[in-house]
C-alpha positions as CSV (number, residue, x, y, z in Angstrom):
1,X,105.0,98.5,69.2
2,X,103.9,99.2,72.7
3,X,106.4,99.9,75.8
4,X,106.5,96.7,77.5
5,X,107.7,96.8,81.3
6,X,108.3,94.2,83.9
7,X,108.4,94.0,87.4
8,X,110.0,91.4,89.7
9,X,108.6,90.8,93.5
10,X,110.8,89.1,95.7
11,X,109.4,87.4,98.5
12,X,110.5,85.3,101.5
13,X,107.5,82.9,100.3
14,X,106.6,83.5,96.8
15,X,108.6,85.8,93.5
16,X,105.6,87.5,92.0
17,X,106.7,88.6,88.1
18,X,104.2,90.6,86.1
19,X,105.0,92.4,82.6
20,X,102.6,95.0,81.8
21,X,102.0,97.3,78.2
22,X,101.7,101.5,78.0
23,X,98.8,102.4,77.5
24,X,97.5,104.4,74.7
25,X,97.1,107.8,76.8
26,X,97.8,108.4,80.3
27,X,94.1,108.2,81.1
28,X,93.5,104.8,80.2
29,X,94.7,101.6,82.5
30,X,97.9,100.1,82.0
31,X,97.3,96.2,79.9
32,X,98.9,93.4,82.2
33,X,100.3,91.0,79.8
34,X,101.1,88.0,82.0
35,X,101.9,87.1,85.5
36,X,103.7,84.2,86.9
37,X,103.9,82.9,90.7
38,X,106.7,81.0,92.0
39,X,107.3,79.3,95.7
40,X,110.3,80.6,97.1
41,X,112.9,78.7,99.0
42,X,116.2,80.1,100.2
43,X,114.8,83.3,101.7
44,X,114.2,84.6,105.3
45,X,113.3,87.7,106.4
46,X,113.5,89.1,103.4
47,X,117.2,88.0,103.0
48,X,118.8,86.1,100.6
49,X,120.1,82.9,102.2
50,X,120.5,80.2,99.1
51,X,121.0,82.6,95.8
52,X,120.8,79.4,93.3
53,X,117.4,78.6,95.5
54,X,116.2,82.1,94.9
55,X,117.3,82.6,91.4
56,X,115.5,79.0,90.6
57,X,112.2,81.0,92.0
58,X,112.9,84.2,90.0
59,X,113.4,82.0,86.7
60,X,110.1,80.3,87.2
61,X,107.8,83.2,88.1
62,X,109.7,85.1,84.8
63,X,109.0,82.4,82.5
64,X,105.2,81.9,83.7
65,X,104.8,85.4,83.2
66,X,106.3,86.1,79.9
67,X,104.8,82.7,78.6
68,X,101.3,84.3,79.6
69,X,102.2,87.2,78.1
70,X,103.6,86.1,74.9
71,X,106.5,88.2,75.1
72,X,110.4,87.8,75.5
73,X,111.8,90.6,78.4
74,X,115.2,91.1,79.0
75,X,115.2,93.2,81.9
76,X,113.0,94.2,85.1
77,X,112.6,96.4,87.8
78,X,113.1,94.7,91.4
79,X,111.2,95.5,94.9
80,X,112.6,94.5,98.1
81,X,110.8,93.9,101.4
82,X,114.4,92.7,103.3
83,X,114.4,93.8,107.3
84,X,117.7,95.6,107.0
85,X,115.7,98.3,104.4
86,X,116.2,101.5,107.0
87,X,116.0,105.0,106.6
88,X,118.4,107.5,107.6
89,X,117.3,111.4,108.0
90,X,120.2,113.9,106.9
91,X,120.2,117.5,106.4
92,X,122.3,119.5,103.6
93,X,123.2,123.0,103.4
94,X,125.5,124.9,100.8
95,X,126.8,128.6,99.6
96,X,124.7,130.1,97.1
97,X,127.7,131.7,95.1
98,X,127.1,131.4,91.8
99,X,124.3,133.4,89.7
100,X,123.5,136.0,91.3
101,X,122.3,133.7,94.7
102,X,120.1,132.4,91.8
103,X,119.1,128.8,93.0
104,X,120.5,126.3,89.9
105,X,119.7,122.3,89.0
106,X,123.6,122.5,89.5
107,X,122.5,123.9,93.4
108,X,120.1,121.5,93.7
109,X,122.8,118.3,93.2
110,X,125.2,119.7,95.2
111,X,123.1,120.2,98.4
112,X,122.1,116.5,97.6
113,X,125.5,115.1,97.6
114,X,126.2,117.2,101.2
115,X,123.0,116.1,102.6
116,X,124.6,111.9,101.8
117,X,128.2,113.3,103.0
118,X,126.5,114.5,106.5
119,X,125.1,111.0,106.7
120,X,129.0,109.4,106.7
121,X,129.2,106.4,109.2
122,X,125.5,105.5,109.0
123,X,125.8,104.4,105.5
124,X,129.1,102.4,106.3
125,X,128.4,98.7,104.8
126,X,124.9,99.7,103.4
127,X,123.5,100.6,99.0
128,X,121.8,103.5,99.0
129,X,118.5,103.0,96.9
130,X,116.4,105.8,97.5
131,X,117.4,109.4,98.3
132,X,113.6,111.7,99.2
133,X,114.2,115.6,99.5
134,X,111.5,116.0,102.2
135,X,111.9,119.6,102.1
136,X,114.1,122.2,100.6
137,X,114.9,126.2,102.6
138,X,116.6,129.0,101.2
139,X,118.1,131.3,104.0
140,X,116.1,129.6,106.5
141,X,112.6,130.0,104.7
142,X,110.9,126.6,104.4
143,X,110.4,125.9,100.5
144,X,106.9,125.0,98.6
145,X,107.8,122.6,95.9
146,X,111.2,122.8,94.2
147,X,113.8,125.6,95.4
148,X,115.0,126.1,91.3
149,X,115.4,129.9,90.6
150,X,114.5,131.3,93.7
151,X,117.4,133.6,95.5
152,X,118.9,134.2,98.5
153,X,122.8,132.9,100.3
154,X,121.7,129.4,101.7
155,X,120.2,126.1,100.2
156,X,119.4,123.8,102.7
157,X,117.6,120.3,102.4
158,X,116.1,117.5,104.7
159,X,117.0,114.4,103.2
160,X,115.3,110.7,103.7
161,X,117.8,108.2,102.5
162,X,116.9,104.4,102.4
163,X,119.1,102.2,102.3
164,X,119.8,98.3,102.7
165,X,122.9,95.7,103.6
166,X,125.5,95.9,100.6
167,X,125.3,92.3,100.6
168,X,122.5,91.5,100.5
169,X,121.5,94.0,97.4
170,X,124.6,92.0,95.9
171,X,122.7,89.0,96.6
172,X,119.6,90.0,95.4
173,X,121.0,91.6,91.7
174,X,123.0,88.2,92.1
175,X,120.0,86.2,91.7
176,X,118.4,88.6,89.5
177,X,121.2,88.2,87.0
178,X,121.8,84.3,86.9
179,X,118.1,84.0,86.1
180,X,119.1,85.6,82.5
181,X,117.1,89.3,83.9
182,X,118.9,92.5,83.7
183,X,119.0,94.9,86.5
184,X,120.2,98.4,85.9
185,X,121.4,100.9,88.2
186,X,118.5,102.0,90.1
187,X,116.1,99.5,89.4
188,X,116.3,97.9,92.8
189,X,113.0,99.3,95.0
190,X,112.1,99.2,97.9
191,X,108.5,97.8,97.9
192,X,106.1,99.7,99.8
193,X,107.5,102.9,97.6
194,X,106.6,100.2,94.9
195,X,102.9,99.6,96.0
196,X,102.2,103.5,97.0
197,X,102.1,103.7,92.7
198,X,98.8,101.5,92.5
199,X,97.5,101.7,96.1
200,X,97.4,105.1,97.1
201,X,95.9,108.4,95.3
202,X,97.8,112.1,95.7
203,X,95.0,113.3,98.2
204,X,96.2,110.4,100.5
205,X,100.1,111.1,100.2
206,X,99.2,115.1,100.8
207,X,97.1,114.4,103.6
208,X,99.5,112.1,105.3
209,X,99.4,108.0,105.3
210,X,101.1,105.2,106.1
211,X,101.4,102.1,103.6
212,X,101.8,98.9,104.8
213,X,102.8,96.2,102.7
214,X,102.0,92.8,104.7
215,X,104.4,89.8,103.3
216,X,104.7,86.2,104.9
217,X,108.2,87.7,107.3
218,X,108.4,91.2,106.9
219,X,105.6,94.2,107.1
220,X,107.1,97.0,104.8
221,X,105.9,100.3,105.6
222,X,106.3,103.7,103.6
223,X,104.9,107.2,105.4
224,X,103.8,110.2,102.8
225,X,103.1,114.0,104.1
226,X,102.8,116.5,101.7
227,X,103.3,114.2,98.6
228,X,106.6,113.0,99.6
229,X,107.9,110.1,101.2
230,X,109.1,111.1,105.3
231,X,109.6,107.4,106.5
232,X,110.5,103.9,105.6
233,X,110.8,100.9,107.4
234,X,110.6,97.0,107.6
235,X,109.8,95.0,110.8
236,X,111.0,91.4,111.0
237,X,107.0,90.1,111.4
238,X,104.6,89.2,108.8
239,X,101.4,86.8,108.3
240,X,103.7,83.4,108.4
241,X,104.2,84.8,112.6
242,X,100.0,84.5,112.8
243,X,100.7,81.1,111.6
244,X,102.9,80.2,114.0
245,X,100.8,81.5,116.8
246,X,97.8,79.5,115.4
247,X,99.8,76.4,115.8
248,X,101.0,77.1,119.2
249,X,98.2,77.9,120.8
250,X,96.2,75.2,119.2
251,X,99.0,72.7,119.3
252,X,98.6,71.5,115.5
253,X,100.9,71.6,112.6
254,X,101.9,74.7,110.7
255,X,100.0,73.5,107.4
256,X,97.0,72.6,109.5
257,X,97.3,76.3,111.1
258,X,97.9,77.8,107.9
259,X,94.7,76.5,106.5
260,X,92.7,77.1,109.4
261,X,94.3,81.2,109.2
262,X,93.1,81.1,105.6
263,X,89.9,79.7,106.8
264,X,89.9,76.5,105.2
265,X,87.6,73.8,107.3
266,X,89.9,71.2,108.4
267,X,87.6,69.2,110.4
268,X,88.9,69.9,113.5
269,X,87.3,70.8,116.8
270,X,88.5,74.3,116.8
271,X,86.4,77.3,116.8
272,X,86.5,80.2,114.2
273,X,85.8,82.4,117.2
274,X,88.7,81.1,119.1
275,X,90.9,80.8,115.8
276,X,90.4,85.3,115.8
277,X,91.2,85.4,119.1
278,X,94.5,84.2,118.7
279,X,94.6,86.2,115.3
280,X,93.7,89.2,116.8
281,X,96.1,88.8,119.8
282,X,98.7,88.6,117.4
283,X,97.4,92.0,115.3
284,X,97.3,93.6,117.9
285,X,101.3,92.7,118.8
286,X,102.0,93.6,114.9
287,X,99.8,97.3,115.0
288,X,101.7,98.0,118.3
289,X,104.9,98.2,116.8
290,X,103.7,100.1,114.2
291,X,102.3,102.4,116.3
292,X,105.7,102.8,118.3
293,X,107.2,103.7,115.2
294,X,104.9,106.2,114.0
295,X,105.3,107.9,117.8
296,X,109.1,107.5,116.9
297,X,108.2,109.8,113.9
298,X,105.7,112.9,114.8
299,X,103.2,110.7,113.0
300,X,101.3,108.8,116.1
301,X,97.6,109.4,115.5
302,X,98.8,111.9,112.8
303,X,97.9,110.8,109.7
304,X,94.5,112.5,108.0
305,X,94.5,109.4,105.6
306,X,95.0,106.8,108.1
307,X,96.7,103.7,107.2
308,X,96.3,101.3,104.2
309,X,97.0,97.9,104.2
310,X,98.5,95.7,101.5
311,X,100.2,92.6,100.7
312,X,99.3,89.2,101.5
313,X,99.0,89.6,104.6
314,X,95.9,92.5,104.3
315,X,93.6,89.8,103.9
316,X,94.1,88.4,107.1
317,X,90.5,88.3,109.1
318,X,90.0,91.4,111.5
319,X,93.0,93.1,110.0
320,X,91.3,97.0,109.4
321,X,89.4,96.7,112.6
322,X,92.3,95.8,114.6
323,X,94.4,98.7,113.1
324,X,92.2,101.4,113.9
325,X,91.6,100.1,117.7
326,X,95.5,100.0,118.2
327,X,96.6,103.3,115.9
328,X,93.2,105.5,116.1
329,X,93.6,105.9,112.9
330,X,91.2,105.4,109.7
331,X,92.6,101.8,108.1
332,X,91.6,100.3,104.3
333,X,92.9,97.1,102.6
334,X,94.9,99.0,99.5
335,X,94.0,96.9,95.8
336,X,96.1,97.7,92.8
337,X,94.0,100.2,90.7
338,X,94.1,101.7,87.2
339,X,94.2,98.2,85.9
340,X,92.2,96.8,82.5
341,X,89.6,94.0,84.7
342,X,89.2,93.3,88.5
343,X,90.2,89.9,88.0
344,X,94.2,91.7,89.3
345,X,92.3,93.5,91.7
346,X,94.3,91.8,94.7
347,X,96.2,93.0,97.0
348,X,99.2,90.6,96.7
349,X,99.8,92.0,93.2
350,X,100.5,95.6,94.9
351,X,103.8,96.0,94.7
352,X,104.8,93.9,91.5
353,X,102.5,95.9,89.1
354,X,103.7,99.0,91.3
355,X,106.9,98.3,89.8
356,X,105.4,98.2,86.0
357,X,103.3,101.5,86.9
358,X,106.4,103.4,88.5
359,X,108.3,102.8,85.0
360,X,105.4,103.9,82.7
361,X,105.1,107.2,84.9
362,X,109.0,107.5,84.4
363,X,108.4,107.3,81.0
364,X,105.7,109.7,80.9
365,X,107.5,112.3,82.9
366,X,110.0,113.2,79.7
367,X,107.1,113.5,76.8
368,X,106.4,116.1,76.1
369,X,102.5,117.4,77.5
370,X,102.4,114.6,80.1
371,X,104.6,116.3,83.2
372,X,103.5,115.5,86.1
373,X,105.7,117.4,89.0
374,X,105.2,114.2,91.8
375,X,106.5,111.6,89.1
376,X,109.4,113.9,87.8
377,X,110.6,113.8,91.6
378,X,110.2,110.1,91.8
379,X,112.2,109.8,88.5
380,X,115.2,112.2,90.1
381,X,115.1,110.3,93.6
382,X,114.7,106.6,91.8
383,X,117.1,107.1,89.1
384,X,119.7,110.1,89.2
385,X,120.0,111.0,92.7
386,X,120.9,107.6,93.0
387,X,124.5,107.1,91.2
388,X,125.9,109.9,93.4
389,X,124.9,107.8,96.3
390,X,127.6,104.5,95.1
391,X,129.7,104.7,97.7
């Protein structure tokens, strides 16, 4: 029988739940099985504010899926989108003592667990649930790939660590749990990480991008240079704040605005060109923080492979163009790809079969024939890295 995986996407608006089959070979696309859609209440921001309300959603969305599907799943791999996701950068350095100077898997973990230790205060109150080795030195010398059995006195690495409120990751494998789904250690994710899986190809991470993963109250955004993950981070804004704006600047209801956003005709007096005047005044508020961030970063106007856009919110109108005015930067909606028909081409299925795809990779990282070096990192900074990070 044929691994079956399932992913869980945990929105302020809507749980997204997809279960997904391995395929026969690595070359062919993954089979969805069944998805399942569910309004969520008892959310903002990302955080869980009513778990019975939330857990409701995640039971609904599960069952659609695994009904569609035909199968019975007892556990799933979770994304999060919640605005206290933040990254903290950390640097490690230890002795090389034993083996000759001989750098060691054992070397490797310990520089790890110093690089978290140097973080200390920061990660006072907060679950670590992703630890990225940006880049590894020995004795100064900056490191291609992994640092294992080169030689010298030093091991040093620059660490990205993202992390999120303890509570609410308690709330979230809370809600998880009481709708009957197991969550293991390390199967929380943050979503654009998610998303990156089905949205963006190697060339693009090695290049340098940004991901952006547009939901209804957050925008969750993931940075790659070199193939690696350098930057996360989730602003408190979304496609639900273009809503708003819509209604306030045309005085009308937020249903009536969110129809007319979606371009539905309402019969009202109001002009599309006036409607993406107000959208784009609004864009260009939401690629303007961005763009302070990436400045933050190094990365402003910095990125080969521009940004890509994903989510919900990607399909608001004027959304690319408005991106590349504002960042000067190439920008592209991001679909979900290597998948079976184009009928899940869309973009608000990103991170949930993201989830599904990150799992198969994992599995194909430990047969034997199928090693890929990118996904055997993502499986060490998903999945073992991670239980030395429980504080």
């Amino acid at each position: 029988m044929k691994r079956v995986y399932a992913g869980l996407d945990i929105g302020t608006y809507h749980v997204k739940a997809a279960i997904a089959a391995a395929p026969a070979t690595p070359d062919v696309p993954m089979q969805i099985l069944g998805t399942g859609l569910a309004t969520t209440r008892g959310m903002h921001r990302g955080h869980v504010i009513e778990v019975a309300e939330v857990t409701k959603a995640i039971r609904e969305a599960f069952a659609r899926a695994q009904s569609a599907a035909g199968v019975s799943v007892r556990s799933a791999r979770v994304a999060v989108g919640d605005e206290g996701v933040d990254e903290t950068h950390t640097t490690g350095e230890v002795t090389l003592t034993a083996s000759g100077g001989i750098v060691t898997k054992h070397d490797v973990e310990r520089v790890a667990e110093e690089s978290r230790r140097r973080a200390g205060q920061k990660l006072i109150n907060r679950k670590s649930i992703h630890m990225f080795p940006i880049e590894y030195r020995v004795d100064g010398i900056k490191v291609v790939g992994k640092p294992h059995g080169l030689q010298g006195t030093k091991l040093a690495v620059d660490t990205l660590i993202v992390s999120m409120p303890s509570k609410q990751y308690e709330d979230i494998i809370s809600a998880v749990e009481a709708a009957g789904i197991e969550v293991e250690e390390g199967d929380v994710i943050v979503s654009p990480f998610a998303a990156s899986g089905v949205t963006l190809s190697k060339a693009q991470k090695i290049a340098g991008v940004m991901l952006a993963d547009i939901g209804a109250e957050t925008i969750s955004t993931i940075v790659f240079n070199e193939d690696m993950p350098v930057s996360v981070k989730v602003f408190p804004v979304g496609s639900a704040d273009v809503t708003h704006r819509i209604a306030l600047a045309f005085q009308i209801s937020l249903s009536e605005a969110e129809q007319i956003k979606k371009g539905a005709v309402t019969g009202s007096d109001i002009s599309p060109q006036k409607v993406q005047r107000v959208v784009n005044e609004k864009l260009k508020i939401i690629f303007t923080i961005i763009n302070a961030h990436l400045k933050s970063i190094g990365r402003q106007r910095m990125l080969p492979a521009g940004i890509v856009i994903t989510g919900g919110g990607s399909g608001l109108p004027g959304v690319e163009s408005i991106a590349k005015a504002v960042l000067k930067l190439p920008a592209s909606i991001g679909m979900p790809s290597n998948l079976p028909r184009s009928g899940f081409a869309d973009a608000i299925w990103s991170v949930t079969f993201g989830l599904c795809r990150l799992m198969y990779m994992e599995d194909m990282a430990t047969t034997p024939h199928s090693l890929q070096d990118v996904w055997r990192q993502t499986k060490e900074a998903v999945r073992g890295v991670v239980r030395s990070l429980m504080p």
